[in-house]
N, C-alpha and C positions, 0 to 999 in steps of 0.2 A: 393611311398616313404615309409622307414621304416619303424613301431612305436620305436625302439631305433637307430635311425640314427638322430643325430645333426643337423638341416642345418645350426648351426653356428659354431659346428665344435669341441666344447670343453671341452663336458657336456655329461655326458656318458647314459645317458637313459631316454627319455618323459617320461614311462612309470609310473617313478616314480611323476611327474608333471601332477595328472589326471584332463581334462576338470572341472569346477566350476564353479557356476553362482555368478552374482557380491554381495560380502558379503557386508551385513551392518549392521554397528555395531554403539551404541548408541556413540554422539557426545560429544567432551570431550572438557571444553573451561579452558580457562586458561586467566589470570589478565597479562597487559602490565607490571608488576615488574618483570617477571621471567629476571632471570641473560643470557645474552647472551656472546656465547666463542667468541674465537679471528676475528672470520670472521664475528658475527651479527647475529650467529645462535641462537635457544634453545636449550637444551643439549636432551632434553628429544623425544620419539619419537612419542607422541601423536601432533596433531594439529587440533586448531581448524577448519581446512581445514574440517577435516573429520565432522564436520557439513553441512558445504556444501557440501559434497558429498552424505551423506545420502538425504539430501532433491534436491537436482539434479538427484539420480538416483530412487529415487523415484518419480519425476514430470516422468522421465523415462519411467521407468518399472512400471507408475501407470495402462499402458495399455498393462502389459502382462496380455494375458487371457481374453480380454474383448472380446464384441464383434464387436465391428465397426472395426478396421483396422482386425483382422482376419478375421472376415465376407466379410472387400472388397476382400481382398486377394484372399480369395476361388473362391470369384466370378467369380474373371477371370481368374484363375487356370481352372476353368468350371462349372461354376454354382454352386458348394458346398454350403452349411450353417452349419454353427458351429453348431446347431442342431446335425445335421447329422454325421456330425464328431463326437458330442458327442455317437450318437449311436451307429457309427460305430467302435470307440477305447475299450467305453464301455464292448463291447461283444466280445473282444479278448484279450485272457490269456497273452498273451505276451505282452500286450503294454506299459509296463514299460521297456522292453528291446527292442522296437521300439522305444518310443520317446529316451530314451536312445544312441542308435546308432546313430538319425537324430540331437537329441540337446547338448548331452552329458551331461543330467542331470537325477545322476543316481536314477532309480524308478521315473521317471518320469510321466505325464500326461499329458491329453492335454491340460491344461495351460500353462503347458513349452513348448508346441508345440506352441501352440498358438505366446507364447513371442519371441521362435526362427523366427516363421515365420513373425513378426512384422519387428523382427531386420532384417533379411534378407531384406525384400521388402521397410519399413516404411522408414521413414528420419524423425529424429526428427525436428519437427520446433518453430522457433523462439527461437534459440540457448542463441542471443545478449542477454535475457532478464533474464537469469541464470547465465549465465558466465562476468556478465558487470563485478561486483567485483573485479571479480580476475583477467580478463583481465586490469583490471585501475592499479589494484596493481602490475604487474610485469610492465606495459608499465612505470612506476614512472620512470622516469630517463634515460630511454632506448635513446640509440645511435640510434637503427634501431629497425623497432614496428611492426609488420603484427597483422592482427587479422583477416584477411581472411573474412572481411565483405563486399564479392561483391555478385555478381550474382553467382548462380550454373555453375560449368564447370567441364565435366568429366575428363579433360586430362591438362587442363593448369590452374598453381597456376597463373599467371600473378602479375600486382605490387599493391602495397597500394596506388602508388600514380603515378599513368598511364602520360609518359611526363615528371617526374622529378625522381622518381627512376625507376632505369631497374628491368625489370621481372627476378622472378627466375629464374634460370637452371635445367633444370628437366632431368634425364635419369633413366635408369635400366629398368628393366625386371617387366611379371606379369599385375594383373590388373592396368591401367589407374589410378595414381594418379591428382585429381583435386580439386574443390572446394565443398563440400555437405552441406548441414546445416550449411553456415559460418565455416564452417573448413577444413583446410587439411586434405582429404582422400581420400583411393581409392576408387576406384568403386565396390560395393558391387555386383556383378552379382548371380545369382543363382548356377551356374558351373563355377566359379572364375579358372582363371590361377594362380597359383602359383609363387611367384615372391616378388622382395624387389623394390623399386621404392625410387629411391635418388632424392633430391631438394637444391639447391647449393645456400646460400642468397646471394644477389648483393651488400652485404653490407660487406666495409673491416672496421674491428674495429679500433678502435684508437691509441691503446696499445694493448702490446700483452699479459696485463694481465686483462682479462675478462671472461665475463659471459656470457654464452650460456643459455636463458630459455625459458620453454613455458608451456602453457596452456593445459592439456591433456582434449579434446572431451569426457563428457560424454556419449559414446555408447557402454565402455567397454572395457576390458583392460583383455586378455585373456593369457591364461599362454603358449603358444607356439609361435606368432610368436613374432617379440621385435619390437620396437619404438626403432630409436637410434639419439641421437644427435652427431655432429662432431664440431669438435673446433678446432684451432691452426693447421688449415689445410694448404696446399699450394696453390698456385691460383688452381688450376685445382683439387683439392682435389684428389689428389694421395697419396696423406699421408697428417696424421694429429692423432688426439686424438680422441676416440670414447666411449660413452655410451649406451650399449644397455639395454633398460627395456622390462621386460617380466613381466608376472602380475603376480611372485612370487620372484623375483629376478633381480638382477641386476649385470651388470657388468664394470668394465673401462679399460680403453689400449689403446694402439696405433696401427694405422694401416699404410699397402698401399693396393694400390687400380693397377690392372691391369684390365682395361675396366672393366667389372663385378664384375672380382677376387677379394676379398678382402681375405687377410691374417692380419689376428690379431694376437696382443701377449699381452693375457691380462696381467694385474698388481693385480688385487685385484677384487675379488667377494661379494658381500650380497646376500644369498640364501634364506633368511628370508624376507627383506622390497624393496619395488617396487612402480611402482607405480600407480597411482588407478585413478578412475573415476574425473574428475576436479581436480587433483593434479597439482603441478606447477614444476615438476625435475627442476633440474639446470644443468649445468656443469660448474664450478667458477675454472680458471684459476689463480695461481700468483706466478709469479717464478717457482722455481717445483717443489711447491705442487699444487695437483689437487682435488678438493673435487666434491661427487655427492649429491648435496641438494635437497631434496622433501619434499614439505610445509614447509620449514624454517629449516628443519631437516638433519644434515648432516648422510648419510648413508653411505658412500665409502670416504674414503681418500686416499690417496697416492703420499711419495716424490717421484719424477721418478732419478734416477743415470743413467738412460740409454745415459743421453745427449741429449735428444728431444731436437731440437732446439727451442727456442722463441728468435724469431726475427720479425720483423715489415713485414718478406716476408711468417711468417704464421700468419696470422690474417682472412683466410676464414673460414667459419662457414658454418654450414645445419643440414640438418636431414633424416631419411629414415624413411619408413613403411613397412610393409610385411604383403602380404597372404599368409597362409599354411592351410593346409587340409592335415589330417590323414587320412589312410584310412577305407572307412565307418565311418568316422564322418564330422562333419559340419567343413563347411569352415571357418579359425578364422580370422579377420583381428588385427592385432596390432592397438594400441590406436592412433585416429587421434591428430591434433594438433589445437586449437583453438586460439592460437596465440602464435606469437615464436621472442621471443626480443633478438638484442645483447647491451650489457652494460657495463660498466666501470666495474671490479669488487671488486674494494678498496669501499664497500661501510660503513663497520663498525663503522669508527668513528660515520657519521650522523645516523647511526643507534642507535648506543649507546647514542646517544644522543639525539636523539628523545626519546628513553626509559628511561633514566634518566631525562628528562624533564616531562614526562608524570608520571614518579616515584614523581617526587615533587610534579607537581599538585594534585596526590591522597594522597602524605601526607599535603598538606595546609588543604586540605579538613576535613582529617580526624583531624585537629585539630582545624579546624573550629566547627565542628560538638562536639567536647568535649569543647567545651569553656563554657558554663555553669556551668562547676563542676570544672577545672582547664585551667584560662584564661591564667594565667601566661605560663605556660610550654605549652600549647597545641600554645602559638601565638612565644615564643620562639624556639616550635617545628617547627612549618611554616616555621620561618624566614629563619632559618638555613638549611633546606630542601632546601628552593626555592634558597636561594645561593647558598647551594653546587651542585644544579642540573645547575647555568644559567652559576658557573664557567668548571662545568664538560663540558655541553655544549657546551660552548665558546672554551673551549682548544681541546673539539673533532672536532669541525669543525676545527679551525686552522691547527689541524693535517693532516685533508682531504683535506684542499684549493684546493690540486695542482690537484685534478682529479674532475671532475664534478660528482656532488652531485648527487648520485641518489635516496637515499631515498626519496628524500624531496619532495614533489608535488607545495606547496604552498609557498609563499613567505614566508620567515622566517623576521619579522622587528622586531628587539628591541629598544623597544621605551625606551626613559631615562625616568629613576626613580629617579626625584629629590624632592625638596618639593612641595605643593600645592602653586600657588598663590591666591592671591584678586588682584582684577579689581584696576586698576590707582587712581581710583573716590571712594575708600574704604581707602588704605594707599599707600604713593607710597614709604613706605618702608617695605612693603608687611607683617606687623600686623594685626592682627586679633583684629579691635576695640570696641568700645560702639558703636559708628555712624558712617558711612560715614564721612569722610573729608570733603567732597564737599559739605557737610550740615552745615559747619562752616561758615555760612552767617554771614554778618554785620547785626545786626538789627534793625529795623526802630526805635526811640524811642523819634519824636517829628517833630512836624510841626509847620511853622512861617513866617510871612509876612501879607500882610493886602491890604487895597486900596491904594496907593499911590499918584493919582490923576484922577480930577474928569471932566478936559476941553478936548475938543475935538469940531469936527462942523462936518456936513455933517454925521450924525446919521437918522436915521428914530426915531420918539418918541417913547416913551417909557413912562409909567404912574409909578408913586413913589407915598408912601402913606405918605401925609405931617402929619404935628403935626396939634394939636386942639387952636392953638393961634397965635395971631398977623395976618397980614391984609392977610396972604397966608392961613387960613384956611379953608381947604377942596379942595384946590389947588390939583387939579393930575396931570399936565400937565405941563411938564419943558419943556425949550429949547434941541433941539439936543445936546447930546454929547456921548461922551465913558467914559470908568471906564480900567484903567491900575493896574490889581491886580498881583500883588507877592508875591508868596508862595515860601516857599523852604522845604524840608526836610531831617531832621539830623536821622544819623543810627554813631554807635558804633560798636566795634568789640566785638563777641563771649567770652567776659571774663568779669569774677566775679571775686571778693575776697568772700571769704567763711566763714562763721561763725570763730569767733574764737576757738582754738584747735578743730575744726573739721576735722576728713579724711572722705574726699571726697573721693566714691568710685561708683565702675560702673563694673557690672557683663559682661562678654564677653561669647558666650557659641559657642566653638574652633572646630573647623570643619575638622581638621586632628589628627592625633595620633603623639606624639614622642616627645622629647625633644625640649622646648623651652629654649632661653638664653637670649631673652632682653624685653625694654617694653618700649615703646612711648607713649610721652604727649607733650603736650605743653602750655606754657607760656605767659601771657599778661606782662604789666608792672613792672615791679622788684622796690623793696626800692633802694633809691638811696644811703642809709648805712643800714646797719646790719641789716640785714633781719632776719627772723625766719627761724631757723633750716628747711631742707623739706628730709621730708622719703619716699619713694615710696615702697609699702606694695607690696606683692603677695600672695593672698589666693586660699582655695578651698575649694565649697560649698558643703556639705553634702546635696544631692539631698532627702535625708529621712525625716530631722528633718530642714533643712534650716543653719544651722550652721556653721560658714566659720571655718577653720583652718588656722591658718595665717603659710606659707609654708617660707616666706622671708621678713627682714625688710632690706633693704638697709641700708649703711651710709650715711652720714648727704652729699647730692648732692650740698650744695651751692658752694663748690671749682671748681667744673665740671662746674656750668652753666654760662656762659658769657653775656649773653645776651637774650630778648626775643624769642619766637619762638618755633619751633621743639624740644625736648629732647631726646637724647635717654641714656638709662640705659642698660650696659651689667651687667647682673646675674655670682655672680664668680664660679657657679655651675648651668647645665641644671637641668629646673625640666620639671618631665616628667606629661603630662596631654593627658587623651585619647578625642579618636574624642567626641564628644556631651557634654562633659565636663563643668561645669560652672566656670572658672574663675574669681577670685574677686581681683580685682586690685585697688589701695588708692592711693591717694597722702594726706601725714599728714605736716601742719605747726607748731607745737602747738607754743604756744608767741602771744606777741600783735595782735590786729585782724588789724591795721594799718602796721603791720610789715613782713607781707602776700605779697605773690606775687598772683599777677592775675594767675586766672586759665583757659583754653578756655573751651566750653565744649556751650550746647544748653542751653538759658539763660531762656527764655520765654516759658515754657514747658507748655501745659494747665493741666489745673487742673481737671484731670479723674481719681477717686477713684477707686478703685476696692479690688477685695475679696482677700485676702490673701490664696488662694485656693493652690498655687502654687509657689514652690520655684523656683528664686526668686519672687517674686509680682511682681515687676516691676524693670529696669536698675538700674535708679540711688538708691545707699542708701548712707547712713549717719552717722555716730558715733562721739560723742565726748570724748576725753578725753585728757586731759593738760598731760598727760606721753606718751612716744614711747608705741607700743604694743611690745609686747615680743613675737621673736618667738616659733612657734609650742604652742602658747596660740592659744584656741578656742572662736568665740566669737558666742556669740546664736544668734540665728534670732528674739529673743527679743527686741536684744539692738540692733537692727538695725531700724535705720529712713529709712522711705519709705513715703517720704512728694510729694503727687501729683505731686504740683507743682515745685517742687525742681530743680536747674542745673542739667545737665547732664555733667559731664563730661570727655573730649575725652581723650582715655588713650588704648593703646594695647598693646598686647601679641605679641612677633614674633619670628623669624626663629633663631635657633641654630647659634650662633656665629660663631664653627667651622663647617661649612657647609661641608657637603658631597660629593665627587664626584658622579655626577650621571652615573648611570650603563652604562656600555660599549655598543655600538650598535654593533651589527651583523643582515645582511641581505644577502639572498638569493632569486635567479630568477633563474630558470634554463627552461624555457618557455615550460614546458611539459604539460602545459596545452594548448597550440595551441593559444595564445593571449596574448597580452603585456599587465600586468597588471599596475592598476591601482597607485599601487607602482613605478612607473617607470611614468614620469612625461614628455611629450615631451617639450623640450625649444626650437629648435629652426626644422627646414626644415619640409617636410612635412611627412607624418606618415610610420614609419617602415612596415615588415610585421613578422610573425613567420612560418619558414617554416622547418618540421621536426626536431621542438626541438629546434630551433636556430631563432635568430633576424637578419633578412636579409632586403637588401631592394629589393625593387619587382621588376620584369625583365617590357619589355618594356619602351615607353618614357615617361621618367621621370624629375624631375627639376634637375640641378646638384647642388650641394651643401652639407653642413653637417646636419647631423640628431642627433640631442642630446636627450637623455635619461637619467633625473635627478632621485636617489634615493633622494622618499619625505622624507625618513628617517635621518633628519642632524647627523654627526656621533658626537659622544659626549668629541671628545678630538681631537688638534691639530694634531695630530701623527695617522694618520692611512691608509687603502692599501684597493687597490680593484683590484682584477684579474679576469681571465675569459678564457676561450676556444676559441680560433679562426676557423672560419668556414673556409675553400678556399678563405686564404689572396690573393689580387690585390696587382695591385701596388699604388691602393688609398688606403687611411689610414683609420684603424677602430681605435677608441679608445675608452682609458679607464682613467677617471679623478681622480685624488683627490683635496683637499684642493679650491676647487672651478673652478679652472683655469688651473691648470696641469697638460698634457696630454701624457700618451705614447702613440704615434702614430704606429701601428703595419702595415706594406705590406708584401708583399711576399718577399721584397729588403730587410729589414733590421727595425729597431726600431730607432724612434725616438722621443726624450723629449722634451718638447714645453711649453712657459708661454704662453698661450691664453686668454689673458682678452678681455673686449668689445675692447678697443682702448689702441694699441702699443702688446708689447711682444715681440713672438721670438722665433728661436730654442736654447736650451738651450745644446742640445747633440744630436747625432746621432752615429749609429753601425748597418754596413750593415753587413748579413748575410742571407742564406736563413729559411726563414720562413715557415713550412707546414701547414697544415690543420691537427687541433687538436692539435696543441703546447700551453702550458698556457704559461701566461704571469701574472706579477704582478707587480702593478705598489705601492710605497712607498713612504711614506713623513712621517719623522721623526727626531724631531727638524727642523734644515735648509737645509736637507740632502735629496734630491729625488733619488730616485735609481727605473732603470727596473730589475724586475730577471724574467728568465726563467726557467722552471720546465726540468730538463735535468737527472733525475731518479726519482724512485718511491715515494720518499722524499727530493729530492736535489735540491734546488734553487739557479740556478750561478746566479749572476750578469751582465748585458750583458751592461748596461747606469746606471753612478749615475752622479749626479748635486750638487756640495754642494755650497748654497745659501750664499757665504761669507757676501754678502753686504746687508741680508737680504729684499733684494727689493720684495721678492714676501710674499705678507701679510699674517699674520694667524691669529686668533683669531674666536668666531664662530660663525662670518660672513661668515666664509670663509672653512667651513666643510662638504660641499656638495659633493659628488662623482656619477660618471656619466660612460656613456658606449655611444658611438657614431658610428655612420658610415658616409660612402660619396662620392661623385659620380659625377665626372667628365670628358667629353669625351666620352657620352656613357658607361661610366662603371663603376661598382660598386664596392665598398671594399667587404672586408671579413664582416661572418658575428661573432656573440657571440652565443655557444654553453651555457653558464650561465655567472652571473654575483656574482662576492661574495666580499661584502665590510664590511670591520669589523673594530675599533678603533683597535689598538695596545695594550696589559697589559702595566697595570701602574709598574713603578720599583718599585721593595721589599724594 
């Protein structure tokens, strides 16, 4: 063959593309904020890929030159030792233009000989233990996943999963493409045949806007012959879209194929970036544009106007390799493939929103870490960070629903963020008190009764100590009888009247951050007329000097209070107190100390001194004064009583009047982890399985019935939807719930809506149609209104079943906010199965 002859037919001279050994260059990393474009890319063409490349091709090429694999080599080449080689290159002028010719590295030595002859014969081993990484990261979401982790085989790729998918299709010309070191490659022989070897995947995609990627084989990536991927092929890959990489360049276009022949017509070239040792190319199909992605980097784009068809009859995929050999030089193999995924290729929304999620967490952080010098703005900063990433989030997944997520590996659950509670047995109007509640015991506060009588018969004796007179003295021995004693005793309720003009107060120290708006206490006996004025105070304690600032005085409560018991007081303004906080809450009577109403509160307190070491001393304190306190007056921790033994009492701080919606839930499954997590909750049949990506139920005999799968995650508002990907619909039903009980039932016949409670229900609606394998579906409940839609374009959800609940018979409220995913199996046979699962509330209206 030439040195300027093409063999791919387009590019006018090798000569100018001279042989190179693999360059490496120091590794460049970059922070999750960088901005990504329309597709999920980085704009920029570094990655930190190329870290791992340097440290993969150096575990590599750490044994060019050495002496154990060139030493074995020789050996059986015929006894040689790299000694001897040394001697023998040593002592000849030319051997820079020998290793040169044999490695193609120019001014060579014999460590580049050394290293060619490694590559040649060696096989790197234990691939799985470099490339896990970046194998995990492209499998994320992947439709169809090889990673070529079986045994060595020269000539046949065979399947990932021997019995459930079919083996590649393998043809072309040239050395034997098989399996080497866990990857697609040819067979390295010493006199290598020249040739391209194609691999056809058994896998048709879902859509025909997708993603071609793979894993490139650290053993090298040489600049003459290409690695190509094919995409939006026809079954038989006669035509389709191609990538060819060379390890200076790259190129895209369309092709056909006659037996061997391939005729290309390319679109667009990069003569500058390619792709390199542990790189991950793409080919990301959508619509038509076509872009060529390595390590996140888009390097080739292009709209096609030719009219390439996308239709759901090109959705075959593959890839080729080549050996060439110049003449007198070394045989080059194209870069193998270490694993080669196909996948949805709308992946940007969750991308973008993974990165904007991971954008907020590093600004809470970074305002975490300034809170020392500015609380205020650095917890302000957080706040508004972490909302506008959870709403950017929320509206980018919404956007993706209708294609399965592939970014996302892990289940994504948004837990609600509403207030913190206390336990029942603290308030069970969920304030933050002086005491437990449940410590408001009656207390004992006397004992009474005596002997009552002293006959009885049929006693064993018993000795009594008489008196010293009259004819019974020194008598100890009475007749048989018994003693009938009764005792009783008397206990009171938990309230005091209080000193006169004293406020009774009691320090709380508040366990969350944020606006409070009311305060609980409660009442013993009321004047049966005209009672004393009562003010219920709200301070805060200057933890430096001990000093309250009185934040609130109420008005005069006797017109609110009706009767003994419970009170509660709303504040006509939150005031805001942070977590660890000491709050100092009063009730003031001032007037008559008969003109008082009872206070509840811990009556019998013992009497334990202690050191005023620490603000406050202790719960309860004390003031008096015959005037209201004025607010935003300070009062010292002077004129606070702190009497041992004094009441305590019971009085809280509680929750914001206008209570807050708590944050919307969104959750995601997309089973790429090969196991039903533990977010996914089974209620009722017995247990699913995951089989490539998907929740199916398992082949052989099995029970018939349904299999439920609860998200633990309750979604946080009446109004919300869960959809999902259908594996190879049956004519049993898979489903998908909301609102606890409502289910569209998906077959391959048609959809149907169903109330399913324990006992009674019903079909609510049905609509036959056929169903494929990989149709979404999304099932809605909003207000009284259930509706199915199906995904029928890239963003377009018809409606195919709605329900409007006139008679409101099927319940809501959030009991009844659970969403679920099912399968079932009756007859011998199984439904479909779920490609993911994604349930999210609905936005609240503006």
């Amino acid at each position: 063959m030439s040195l300027d002859v093409d063999p791919w037919g387009d590019h006018e001279s090798y000569e100018q593309y001279p042989s190179d050994r693999y360059e490496q260059n120091l590794p460049t990393f970059y922070s999750s904020g960088e901005a990504l474009d329309a597709y999920g890319n980085r704009g920029d063409i570094k990655s930190t890929q190329e870290a791992a490349d340097l440290v993969f091709a150096a575990i590599f090429e750490g044994t060019a030159g050495s002496v154990s694999k060139p030493q074995g080599i020789l050996d059986i080449l015929g006894g040689g030792t790299m000694d001897g080689l040394t001697q023998f290159v040593e002592g000849v002028p030319i051997v820079g233009d020998f290793v040169e010719a044999i490695t193609g590295v120019e001014d060579g030595d014999y460590t580049d000989l050394g290293s060619w002859v490694s590559l040649l014969f060696g096989r790197d081993a234990s691939l799985a233990s470099r490339v896990q990484a970046i194998e995990n990261k492209l499998a994320a979401g992947s439709e169809y996943y090889d990673n070529f982790k079986r045994g060595d085989n020269d000539s046949v790729l065979g399947s990932p999963e021997p019995g459930t998918i079919p083996a590649w299709v393998q043809f072309g010309d040239g050395e034997a493409l098989g399996i080497h070191d866990q990857a697609a490659q040819m067979t390295r022989s010493a006199f290598p045949d020249d040739g391209i070897r194609y691999a056809r995947c058994p896998f048709l995609a879902t859509s025909s806007d997708y993603t071609v990627g793979v894993v490139i084989h650290p053993k090298g990536t040489p600049t003459q012959p290409a690695t190509s991927l094919y995409g939006r092929c026809n079954a038989d890959m006669t035509e389709g879209v191609y990538v060819d990489f060379f390890g200076n360049r790259c190129r895209i276009g369309r092709f056909t194929r006659s037996g061997l022949s391939m005729t290309r017509t390319q679109w667009n070239i990069n003569n500058s970036r390619s792709y390199s040792n542990s790189s991950t190319p793409k080919l990301r199909m959508v619509g038509t544009k076509y872009q060529v992605v390595i390590d996140d980097v888009v390097v080739l784009e292009h709209t096609d106007t030719s009219g390439y068809p996308i239709d759901m009859a090109h959705v075959t995929s593959g890839f080729s390799v080549q050996c060439w050999t110049a003449i007198l030089a070394v045989p080059q193999w194209s870069g193998g493939l270490a694993a080669f995924a196909v996948s949805n290729a709308n992946q940007s929304a969750i991308a973008q929103a993974v990165q904007t999620a991971n954008g907020a967490a590093t600004a809470a952080q970074e305002a975490q870490d300034a809170v020392v010098t500015v609380v205020e703005d650095a917890t302000a900063a957080a706040t508004v960070a972490a909302t506008s990433a959870a709403e950017a989030a929320a509206a980018a997944i919404g956007a993706a629903q209708q294609q399965q997520v592939n970014a996302v590996q892990a289940a994504i659950v948004g837990v609600q963020k509403g207030l913190p509670v206390v336990p029942y047995h603290h308030c069970m109007t969920n304030h933050e008190c002086t005491f437990h509640q449940i410590s408001r015991d009656r207390d004992v506060t006397g004992l009474t009764g005596g002997v009552s009588s002293t006959s009885g018969s049929g006693w064993s004796t018993h000795d009594h100590v008489r008196g010293t007179t009259g004819s019974t003295t020194g008598d100890r021995t009475l007749d048989p009888h018994s003693h009938n004693d009764s005792f009783s005793v008397s206990r009171s309720d938990p309230t005091y009247l209080p000193p006169q003009n004293s406020i009774e107060a009691g320090f709380v120290r508040v366990q969350w951050t944020g606006g409070r708006g009311s305060v609980v206490y409660a009442l013993g006996t009321i004047p049966s007329s005209s009672p004393n004025p009562i003010y219920i105070l709200v301070g805060r304690m200057n933890p430096d000097d001990g000093a309250v600032l009185i934040e609130h005085v109420s008005p005069d409560q006797t017109a609110a209070i009706s009767g003994p018991g419970e009170q509660i007081y709303n504040l006509p303004n939150e005031l805001v107190f942070e977590a660890n906080e000491s709050v100092w809450l009063a009730i003031h009577q001032p007037g008559p100390t008969n003109s008082q109403r009872q206070l509840v509160g811990k009556i019998n307190n013992a009497s334990v001194p202690r050191e005023g070491l620490l603000y406050p001393p202790q719960i309860a304190s004390r003031i008096i004064s015959s005037s209201v306190v004025a607010e935003q007056s300070t009062i010292a921790a002077t004129s606070l009583t702190f009497t041992p033994a004094s009441a305590l009492l019971w009085i809280g701080i509680g929750q914001p009047t206008n209570l807050p919606l708590p944050e919307p839930v969104i959750y995601f499954e997309d089973f790429s982890s090969g196991a039903i997590p533990p977010t996914l909750s089974r209620q009722e049949g017995a247990a699913a399985v995951v089989v490539s990506g998907a929740i199916m139920l398992p082949g052989g005999l099995i029970d018939n019935g349904r299999r439920r799968y609860r998200v633990t995650a309750k979604m946080a508002r009446d109004d919300h939807e869960v959809s999902g990907q259908i594996r190879t619909p049956t004519t049993r039903p898979a489903y998908l719930r909301v609102r606890s009980y409502v289910d569209a039932e998906v077959r391959s016949t048609g959809v149907t809506l169903a109330y399913r409670p324990w006992l009674g229900g019903g079909v609510l609606a049905s609509q036959d149609f056929t169903v494929n394998s990989g149709d979404v579906f999304k099932l809605r409940a909003e207000s009284n209104v259930f509706t199915v839609f199906k995904l029928t374009g890239t963003d377009t959800w018809t409606s195919v079943l709605t329900y409007p609940d006139t008679a409101n018979a099927i319940p809501r409220g959030s009991a009844y906010r659970y969403t679920e995913l099912g399968l079932s199996r009756a007859d011998f046979g199984n439904s479909g199965g779920w490609e993911y699962i994604l349930a999210q509330d609905l936005p609240d209206p503006e």
